[in-house]
Backbone bond lengths (Angstrom), bond angles and torsions (degrees), N, CA, C in turn:
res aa  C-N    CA-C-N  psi(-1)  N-CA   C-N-CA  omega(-1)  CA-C   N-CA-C  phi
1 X - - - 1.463 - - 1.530 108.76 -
2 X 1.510 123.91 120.67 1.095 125.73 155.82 1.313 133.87 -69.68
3 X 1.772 113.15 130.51 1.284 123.43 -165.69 1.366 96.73 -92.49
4 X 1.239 98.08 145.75 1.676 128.05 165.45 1.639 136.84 -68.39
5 X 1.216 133.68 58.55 1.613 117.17 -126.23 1.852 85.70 -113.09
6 X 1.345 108.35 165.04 1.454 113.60 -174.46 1.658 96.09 -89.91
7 X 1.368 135.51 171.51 1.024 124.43 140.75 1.689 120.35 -121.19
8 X 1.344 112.45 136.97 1.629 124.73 -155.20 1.574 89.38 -112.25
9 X 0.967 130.45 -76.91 1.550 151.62 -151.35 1.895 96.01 -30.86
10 X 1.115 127.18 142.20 1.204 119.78 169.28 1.910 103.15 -93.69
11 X 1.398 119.47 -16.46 1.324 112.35 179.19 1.661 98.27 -59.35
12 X 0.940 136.37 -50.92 1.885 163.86 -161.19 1.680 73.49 -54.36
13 X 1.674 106.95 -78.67 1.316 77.56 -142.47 1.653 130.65 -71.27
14 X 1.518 90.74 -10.42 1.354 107.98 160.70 1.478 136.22 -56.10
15 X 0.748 104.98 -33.43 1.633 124.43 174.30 1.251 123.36 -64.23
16 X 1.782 115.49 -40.97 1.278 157.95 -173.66 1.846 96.64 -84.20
17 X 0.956 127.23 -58.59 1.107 150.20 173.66 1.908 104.68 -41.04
18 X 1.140 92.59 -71.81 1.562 97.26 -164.90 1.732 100.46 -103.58
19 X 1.829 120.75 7.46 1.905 87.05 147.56 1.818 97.05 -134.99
20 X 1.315 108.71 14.96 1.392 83.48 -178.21 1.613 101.24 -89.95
21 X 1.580 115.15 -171.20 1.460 123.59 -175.63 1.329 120.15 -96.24
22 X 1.234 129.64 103.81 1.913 117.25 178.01 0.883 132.86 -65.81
23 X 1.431 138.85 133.18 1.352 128.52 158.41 1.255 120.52 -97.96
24 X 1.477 131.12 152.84 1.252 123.14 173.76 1.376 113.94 -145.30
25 X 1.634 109.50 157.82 1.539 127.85 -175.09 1.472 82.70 -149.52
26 X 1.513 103.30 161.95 1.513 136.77 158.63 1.603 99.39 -31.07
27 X 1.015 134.08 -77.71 1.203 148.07 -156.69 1.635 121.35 -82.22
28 X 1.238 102.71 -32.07 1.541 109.67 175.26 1.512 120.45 -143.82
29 X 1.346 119.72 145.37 1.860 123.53 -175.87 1.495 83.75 -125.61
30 X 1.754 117.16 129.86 1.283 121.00 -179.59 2.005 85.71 -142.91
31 X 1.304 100.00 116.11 1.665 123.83 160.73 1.302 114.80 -90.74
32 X 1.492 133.48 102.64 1.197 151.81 179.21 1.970 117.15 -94.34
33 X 1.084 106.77 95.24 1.748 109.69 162.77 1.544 107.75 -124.46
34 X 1.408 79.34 151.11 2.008 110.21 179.43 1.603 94.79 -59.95
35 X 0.958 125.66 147.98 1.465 131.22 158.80 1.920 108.94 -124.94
36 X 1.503 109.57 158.27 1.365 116.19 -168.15 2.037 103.96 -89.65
37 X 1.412 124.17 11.64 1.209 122.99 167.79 1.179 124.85 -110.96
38 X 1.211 135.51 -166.62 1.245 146.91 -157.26 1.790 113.33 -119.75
39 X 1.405 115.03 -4.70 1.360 139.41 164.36 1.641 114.76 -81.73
40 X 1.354 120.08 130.23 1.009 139.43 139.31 1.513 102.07 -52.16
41 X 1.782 129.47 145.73 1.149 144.75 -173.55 1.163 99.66 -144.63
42 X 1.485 137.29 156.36 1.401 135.63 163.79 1.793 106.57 -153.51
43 X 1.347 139.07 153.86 1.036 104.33 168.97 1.958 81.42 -147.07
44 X 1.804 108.97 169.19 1.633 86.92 -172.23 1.256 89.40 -134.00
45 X 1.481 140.33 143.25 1.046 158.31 173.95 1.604 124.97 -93.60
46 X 1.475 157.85 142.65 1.352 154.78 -174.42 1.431 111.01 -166.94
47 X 1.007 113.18 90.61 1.736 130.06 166.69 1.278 126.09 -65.23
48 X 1.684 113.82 148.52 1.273 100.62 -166.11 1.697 128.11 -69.00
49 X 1.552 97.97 -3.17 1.743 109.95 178.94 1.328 93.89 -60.16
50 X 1.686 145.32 -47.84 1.284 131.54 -171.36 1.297 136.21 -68.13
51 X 1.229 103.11 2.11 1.692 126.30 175.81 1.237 121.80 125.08
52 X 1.666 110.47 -154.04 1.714 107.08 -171.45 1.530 83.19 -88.01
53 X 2.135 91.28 -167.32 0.937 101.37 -159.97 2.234 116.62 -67.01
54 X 1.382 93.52 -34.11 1.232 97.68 -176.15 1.699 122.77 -59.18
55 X 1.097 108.99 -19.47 1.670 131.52 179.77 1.684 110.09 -92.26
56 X 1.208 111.54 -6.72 1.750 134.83 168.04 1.340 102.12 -77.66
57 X 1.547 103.16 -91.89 1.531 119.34 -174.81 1.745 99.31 -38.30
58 X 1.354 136.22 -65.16 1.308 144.11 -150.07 1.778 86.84 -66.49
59 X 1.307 147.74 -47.92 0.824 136.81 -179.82 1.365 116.59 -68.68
60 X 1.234 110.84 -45.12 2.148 111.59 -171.52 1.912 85.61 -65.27
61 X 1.183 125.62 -66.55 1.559 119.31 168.33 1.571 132.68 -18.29
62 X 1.426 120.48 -29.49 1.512 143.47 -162.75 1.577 87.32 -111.67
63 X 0.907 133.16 -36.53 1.466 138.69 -149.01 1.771 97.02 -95.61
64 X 1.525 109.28 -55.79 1.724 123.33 162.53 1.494 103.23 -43.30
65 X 1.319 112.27 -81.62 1.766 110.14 178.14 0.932 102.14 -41.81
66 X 1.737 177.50 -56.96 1.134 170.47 -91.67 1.139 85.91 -125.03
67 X 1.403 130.24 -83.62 1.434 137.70 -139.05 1.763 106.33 -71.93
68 X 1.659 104.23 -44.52 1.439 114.12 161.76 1.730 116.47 -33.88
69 X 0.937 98.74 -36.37 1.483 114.29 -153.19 1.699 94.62 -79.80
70 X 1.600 110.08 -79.02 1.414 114.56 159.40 1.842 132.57 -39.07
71 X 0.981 97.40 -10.02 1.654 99.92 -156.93 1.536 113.00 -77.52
72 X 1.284 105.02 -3.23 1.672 112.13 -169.98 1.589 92.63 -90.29
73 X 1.095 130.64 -1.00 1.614 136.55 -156.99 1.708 102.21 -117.22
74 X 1.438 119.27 -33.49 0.840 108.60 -179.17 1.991 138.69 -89.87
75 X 0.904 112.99 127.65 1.719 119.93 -166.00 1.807 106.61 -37.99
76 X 1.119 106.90 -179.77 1.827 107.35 -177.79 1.526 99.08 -105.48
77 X 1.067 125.17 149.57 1.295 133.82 -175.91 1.533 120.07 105.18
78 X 0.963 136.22 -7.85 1.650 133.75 173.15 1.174 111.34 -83.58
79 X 1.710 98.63 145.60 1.436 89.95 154.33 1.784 101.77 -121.65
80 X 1.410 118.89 172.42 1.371 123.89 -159.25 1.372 99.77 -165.33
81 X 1.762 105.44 131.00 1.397 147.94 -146.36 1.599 109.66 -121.57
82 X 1.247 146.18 74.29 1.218 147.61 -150.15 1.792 106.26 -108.96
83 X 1.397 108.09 99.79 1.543 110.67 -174.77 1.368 107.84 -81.16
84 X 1.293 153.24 128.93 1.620 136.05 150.06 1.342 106.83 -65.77
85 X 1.356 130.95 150.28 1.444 157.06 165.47 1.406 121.17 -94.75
86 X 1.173 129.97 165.84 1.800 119.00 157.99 1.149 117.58 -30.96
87 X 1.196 125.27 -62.52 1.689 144.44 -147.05 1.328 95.97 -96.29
88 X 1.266 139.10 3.06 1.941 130.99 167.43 1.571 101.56 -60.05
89 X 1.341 125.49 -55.61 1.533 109.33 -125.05 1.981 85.58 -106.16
90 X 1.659 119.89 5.34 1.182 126.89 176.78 2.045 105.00 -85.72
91 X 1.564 92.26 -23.81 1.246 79.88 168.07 1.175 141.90 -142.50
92 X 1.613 141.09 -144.46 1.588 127.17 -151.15 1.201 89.78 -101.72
93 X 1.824 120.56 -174.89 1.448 122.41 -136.23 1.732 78.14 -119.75
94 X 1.882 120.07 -16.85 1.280 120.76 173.72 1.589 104.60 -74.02
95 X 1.218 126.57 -40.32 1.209 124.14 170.24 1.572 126.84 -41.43
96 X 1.567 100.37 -50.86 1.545 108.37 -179.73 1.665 109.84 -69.56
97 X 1.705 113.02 -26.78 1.570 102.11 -178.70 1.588 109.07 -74.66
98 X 1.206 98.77 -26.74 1.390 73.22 179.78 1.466 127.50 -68.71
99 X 1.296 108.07 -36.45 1.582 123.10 -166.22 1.595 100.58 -71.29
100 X 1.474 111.67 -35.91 1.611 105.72 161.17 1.695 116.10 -59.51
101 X 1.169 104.80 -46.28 1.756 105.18 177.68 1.438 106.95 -32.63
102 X 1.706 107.30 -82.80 0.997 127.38 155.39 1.568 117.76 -5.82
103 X 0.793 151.45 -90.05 1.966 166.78 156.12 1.364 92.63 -10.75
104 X 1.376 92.66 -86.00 2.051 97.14 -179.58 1.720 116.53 -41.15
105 X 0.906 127.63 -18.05 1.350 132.76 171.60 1.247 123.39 -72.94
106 X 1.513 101.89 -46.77 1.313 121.62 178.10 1.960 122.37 -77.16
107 X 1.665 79.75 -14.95 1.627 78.90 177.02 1.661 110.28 -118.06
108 X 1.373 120.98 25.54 1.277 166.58 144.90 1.598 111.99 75.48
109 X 1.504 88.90 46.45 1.842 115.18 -171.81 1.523 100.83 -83.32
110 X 1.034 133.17 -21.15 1.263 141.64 179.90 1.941 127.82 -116.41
């Protein structure tokens, strides 16, 4: 069974940052690298271009339900980088799975 682990470390996300691959939509930036464990990793990011604070939290929140949602689908070994955009926290948490579906497909995690 693959574990679910947060990622905190700013080295992580850096690392993740500058070799994994991005995808992007309006609504979501998702950076995908292989990792050498047996954990699923995810970590979620929200800048102040996406609004105040309440339009932050409501998005990294929409973004959690999303990935929750998908996560039974995904293989052991990734780690995964979840940016919010303008357009996250305007919409539903079905909206964001898909557009994650979508991404993960494209970066051939699924």
């Amino acid at each position: 069974m693959t574990e679910i682990v947060k990622i905190k470390e700013n080295r992580d996300f850096k690392r993740i940052y500058n070799k994994g691959k991005s995808f992007v939509s309006p609504v979501l930036v998702t950076y995908v690298l292989k990792n050498r464990t047996k954990n699923v990793r995810y970590g979620i990011t929200t800048s102040k271009k996406t609004g105040n604070a309440v339009q932050r939290n409501r998005s990294r929140r929409i973004i959690r339900a999303a990935f929750a949602e998908i996560s039974g689908e995904i293989p052991q070994g990734y780690d995964f980088i979840f940016v919010a955009r303008g357009l996250t926290s305007a919409k539903k948490s079905t909206d964001i799975v898909d557009c994650m579906h979508k991404q993960l497909k494209r970066a051939g995690v699924l």
